[in-house]
VOPAGU-2260 file (C-alpha; in pm, 1 decimal, decimal comma):
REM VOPAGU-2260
SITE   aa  ch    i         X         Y         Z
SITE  UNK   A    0       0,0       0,0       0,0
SITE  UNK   A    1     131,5     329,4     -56,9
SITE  UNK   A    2     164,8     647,9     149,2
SITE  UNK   A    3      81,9     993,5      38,5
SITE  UNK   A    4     352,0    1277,0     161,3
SITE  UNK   A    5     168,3    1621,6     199,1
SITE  UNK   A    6     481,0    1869,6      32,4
SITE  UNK   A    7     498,6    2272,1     -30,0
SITE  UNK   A    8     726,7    2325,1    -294,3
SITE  UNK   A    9     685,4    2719,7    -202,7
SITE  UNK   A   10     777,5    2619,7     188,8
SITE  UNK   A   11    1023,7    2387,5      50,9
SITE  UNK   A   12     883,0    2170,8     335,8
SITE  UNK   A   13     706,1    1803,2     391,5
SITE  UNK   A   14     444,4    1689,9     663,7
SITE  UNK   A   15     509,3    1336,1     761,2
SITE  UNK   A   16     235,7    1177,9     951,5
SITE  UNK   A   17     370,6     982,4    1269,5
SITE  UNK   A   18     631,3     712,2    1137,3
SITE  UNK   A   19     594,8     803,5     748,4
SITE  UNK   A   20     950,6     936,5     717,4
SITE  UNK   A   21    1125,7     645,5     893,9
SITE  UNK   A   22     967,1     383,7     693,0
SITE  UNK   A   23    1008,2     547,6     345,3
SITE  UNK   A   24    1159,7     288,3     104,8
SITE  UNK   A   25    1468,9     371,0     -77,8
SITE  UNK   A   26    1256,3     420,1    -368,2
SITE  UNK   A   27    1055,5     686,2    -218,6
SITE  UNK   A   28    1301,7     834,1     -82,3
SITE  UNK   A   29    1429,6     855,0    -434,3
SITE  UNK   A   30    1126,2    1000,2    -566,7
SITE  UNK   A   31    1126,6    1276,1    -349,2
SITE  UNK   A   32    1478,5    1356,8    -388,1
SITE  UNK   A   33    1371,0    1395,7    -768,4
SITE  UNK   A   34    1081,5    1621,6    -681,3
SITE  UNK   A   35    1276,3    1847,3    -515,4
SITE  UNK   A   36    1532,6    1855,4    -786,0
SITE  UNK   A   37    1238,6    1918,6   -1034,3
SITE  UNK   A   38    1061,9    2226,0    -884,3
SITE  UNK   A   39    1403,5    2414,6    -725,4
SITE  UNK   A   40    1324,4    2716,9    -929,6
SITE  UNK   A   41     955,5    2682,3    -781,7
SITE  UNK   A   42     941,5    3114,8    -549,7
SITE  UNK   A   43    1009,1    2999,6    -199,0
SITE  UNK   A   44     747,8    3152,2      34,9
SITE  UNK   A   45     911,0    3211,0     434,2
SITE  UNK   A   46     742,4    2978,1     697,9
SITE  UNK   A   47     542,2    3120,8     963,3
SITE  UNK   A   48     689,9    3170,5    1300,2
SITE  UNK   A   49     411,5    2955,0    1473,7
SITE  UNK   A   50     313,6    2631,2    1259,8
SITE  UNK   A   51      30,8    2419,4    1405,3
SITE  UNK   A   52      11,1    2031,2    1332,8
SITE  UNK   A   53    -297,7    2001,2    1066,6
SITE  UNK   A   54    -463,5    1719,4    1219,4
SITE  UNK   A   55    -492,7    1854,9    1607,9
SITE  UNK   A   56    -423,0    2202,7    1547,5
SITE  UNK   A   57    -151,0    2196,4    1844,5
SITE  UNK   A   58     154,6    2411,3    1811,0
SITE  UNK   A   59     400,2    2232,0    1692,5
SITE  UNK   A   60     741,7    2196,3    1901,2
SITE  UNK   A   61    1084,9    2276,3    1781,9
SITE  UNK   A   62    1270,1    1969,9    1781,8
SITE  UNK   A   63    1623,2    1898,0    1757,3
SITE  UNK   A   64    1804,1    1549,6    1703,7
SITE  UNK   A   65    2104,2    1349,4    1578,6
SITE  UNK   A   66    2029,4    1054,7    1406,2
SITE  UNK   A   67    2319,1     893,8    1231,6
SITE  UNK   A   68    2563,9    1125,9    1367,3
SITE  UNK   A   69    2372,6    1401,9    1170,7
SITE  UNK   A   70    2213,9    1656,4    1358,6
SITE  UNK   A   71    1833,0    1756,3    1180,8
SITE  UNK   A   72    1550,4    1989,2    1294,2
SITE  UNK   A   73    1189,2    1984,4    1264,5
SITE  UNK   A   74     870,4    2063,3    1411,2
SITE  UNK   A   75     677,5    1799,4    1570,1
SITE  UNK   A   76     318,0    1762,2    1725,8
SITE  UNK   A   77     328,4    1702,7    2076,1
SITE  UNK   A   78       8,6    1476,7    2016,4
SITE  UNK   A   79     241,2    1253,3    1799,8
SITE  UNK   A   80      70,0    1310,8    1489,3
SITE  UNK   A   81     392,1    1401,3    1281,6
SITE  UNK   A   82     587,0    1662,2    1177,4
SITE  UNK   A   83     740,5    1930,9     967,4
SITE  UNK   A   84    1063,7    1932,7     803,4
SITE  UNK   A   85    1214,7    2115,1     541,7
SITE  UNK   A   86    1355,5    1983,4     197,3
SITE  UNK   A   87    1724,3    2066,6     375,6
SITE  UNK   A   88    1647,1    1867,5     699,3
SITE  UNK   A   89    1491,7    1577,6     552,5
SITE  UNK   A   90    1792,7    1529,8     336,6
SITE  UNK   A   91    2013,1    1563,7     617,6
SITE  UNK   A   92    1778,9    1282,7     812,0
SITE  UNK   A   93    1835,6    1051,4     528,0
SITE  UNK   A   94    2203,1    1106,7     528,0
SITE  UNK   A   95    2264,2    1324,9     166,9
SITE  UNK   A   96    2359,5    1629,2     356,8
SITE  UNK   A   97    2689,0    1681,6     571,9
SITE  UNK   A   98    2842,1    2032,5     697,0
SITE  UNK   A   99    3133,4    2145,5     512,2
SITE  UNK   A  100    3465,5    2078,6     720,6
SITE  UNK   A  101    3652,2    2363,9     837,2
SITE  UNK   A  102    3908,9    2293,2     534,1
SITE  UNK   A  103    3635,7    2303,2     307,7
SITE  UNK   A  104    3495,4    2629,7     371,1
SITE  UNK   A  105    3866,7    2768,3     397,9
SITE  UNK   A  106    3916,0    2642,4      23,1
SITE  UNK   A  107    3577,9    2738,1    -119,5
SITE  UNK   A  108    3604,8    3064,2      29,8
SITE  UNK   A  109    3896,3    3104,7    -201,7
SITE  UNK   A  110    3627,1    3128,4    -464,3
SITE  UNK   A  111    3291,9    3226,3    -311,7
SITE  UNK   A  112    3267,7    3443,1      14,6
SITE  UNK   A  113    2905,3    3420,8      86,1
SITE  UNK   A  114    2634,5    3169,8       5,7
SITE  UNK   A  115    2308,1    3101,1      25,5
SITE  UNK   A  116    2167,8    2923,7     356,8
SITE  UNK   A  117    2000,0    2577,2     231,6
SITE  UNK   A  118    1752,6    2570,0     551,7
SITE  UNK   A  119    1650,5    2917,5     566,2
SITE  UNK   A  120    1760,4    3099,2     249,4
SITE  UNK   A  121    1971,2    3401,5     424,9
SITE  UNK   A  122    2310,9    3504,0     320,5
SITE  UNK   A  123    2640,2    3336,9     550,5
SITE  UNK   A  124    2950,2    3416,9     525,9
SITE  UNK   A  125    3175,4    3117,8     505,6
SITE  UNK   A  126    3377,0    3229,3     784,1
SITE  UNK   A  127    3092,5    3207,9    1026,7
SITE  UNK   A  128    3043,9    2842,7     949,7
SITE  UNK   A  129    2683,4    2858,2    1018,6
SITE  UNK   A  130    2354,1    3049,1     904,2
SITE  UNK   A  131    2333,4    3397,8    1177,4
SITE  UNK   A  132    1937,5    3370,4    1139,1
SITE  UNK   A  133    1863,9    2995,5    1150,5
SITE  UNK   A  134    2198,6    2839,5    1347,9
SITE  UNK   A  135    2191,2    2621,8    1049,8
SITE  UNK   A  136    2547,7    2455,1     945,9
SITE  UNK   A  137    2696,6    2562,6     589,6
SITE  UNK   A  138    2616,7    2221,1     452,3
SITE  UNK   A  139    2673,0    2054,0      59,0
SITE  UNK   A  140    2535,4    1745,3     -90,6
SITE  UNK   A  141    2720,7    1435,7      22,2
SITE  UNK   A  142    2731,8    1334,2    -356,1
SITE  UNK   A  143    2948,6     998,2    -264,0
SITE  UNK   A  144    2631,6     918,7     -30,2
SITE  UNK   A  145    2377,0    1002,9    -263,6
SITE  UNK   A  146    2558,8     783,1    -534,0
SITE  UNK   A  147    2611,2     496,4    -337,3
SITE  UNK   A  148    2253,8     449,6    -183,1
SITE  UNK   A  149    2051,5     627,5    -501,9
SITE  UNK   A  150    2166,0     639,7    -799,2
SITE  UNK   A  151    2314,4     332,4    -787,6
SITE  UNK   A  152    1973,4     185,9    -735,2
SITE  UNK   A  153    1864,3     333,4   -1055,9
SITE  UNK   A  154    2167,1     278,9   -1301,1
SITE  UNK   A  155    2333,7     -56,5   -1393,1
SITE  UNK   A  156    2619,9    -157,1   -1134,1
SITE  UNK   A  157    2889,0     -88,2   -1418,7
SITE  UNK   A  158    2790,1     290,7   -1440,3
SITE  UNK   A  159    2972,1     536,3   -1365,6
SITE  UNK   A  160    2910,9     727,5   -1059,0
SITE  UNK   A  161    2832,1    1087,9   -1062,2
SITE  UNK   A  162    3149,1    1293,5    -976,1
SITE  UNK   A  163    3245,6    1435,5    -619,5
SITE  UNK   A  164    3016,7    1767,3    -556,0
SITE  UNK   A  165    3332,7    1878,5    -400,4
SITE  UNK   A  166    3514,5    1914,7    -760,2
SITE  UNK   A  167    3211,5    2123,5    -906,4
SITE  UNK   A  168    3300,3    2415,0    -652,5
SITE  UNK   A  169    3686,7    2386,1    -654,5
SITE  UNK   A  170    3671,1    2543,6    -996,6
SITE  UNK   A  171    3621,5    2892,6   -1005,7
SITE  UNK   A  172    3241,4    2996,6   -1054,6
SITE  UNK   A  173    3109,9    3270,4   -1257,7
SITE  UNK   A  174    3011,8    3602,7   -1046,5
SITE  UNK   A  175    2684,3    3572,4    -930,6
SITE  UNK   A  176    2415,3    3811,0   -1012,7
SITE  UNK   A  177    2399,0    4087,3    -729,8
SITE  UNK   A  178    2038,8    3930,2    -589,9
SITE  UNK   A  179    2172,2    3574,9    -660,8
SITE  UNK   A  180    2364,5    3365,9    -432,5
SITE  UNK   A  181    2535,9    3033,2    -462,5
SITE  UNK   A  182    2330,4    2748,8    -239,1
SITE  UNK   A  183    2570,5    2493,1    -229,3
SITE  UNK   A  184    2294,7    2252,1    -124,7
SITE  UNK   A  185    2071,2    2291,8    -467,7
SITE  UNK   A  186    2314,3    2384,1    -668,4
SITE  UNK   A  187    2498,7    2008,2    -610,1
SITE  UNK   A  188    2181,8    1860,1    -641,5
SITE  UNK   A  189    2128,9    2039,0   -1005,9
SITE  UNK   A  190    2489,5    1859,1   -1091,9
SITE  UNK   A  191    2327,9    1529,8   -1058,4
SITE  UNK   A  192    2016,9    1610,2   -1279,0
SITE  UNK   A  193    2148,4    1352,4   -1565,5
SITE  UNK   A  194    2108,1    1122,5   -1309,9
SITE  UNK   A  195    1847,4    1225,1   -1136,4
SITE  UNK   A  196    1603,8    1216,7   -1470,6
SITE  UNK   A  197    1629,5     883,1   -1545,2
């Protein structure tokens, strides 16, 4: 039987009833990794400051865990309904997300002094080392994770994996436009859209 996600692709956000997000096959998870991919150019709307759950109407709680060694954040119903979680956090939950090391950001900032927050959309400067408005970590598409437990689902063994995210931002990028900023996050995922449309 299959389970219908509730998704905003102006929040950039899911609802997961109670248990929905843990049990999502590999090909769901898949699917939705897609979806995002597909509508990335979709005008992001901001997210309320006070979200209730839509089944009990209870303010949902701010919620912050590590699962995997990965920190995520979300907001849950206190009734145990479900919860909300951005595009960014669920991909951190399923382990295609990691924080940039401190050698990484040193290096990229050799090209790019401020990006784009993936959670929240505000502009960091890669010396902080984490989004000022959200607490959010500067963070970039584990590309050797998403190859390994993704895309090799959905090519033949013998193909080729997509190459290391890290190489697409060692190069030297074009200036962005003055209201445009890099999002390392989306950006990565845009490298794998060969991939990705299959």
């Amino acid at each position: 039987m299959g389970v219908e996600i509730d998704l905003c692709f102006g929040c950039q956000a899911f609802w997961f009833d109670n248990l929905e997000s843990p049990g999502l096959a590999e090909a769901a998870v898949l699917d939705l990794f897609k979806e995002i991919h597909e509508h990335r150019d979709q005008p992001r709307r901001p997210v309320g400051g006070k979200l209730s759950c839509p089944r009990c109407r209870t303010k949902l709680a701010r919620t912050r865990d590590i699962l995997r060694g990965n920190p995520i954040e979300y907001e849950r119903c206190p009734q145990g309904d479900g919860r909300f979680t951005t595009f960014f956090q669920f991909l951190r939950e399923k382990q295609f997300v990691r924080s940039l090391t401190p050698a990484e950001r040193t290096e990229l900032s050799a090209h790019v002094g401020t990006v784009r927050c993936s959670s929240c959309g505000a502009a960091v400067s890669l010396e902080q080392g984490a989004c000022s408005h959200c607490g959010a970590a500067i963070s970039v598409l584990d590309a050797e994770a998403v190859g390994k437990r993704l895309v090799a689902k959905a090519r033949p063994a013998a193909a080729r994996p997509p190459k290391s995210v890290s190489e697409s931002w060692r190069r030297p990028a074009p200036e962005p436009a003055s209201d445009s900023l890099q999002d390392l996050l989306f950006d990565s995922i845009d490298s794998l859209a060969g991939w990705l449309s299959d």
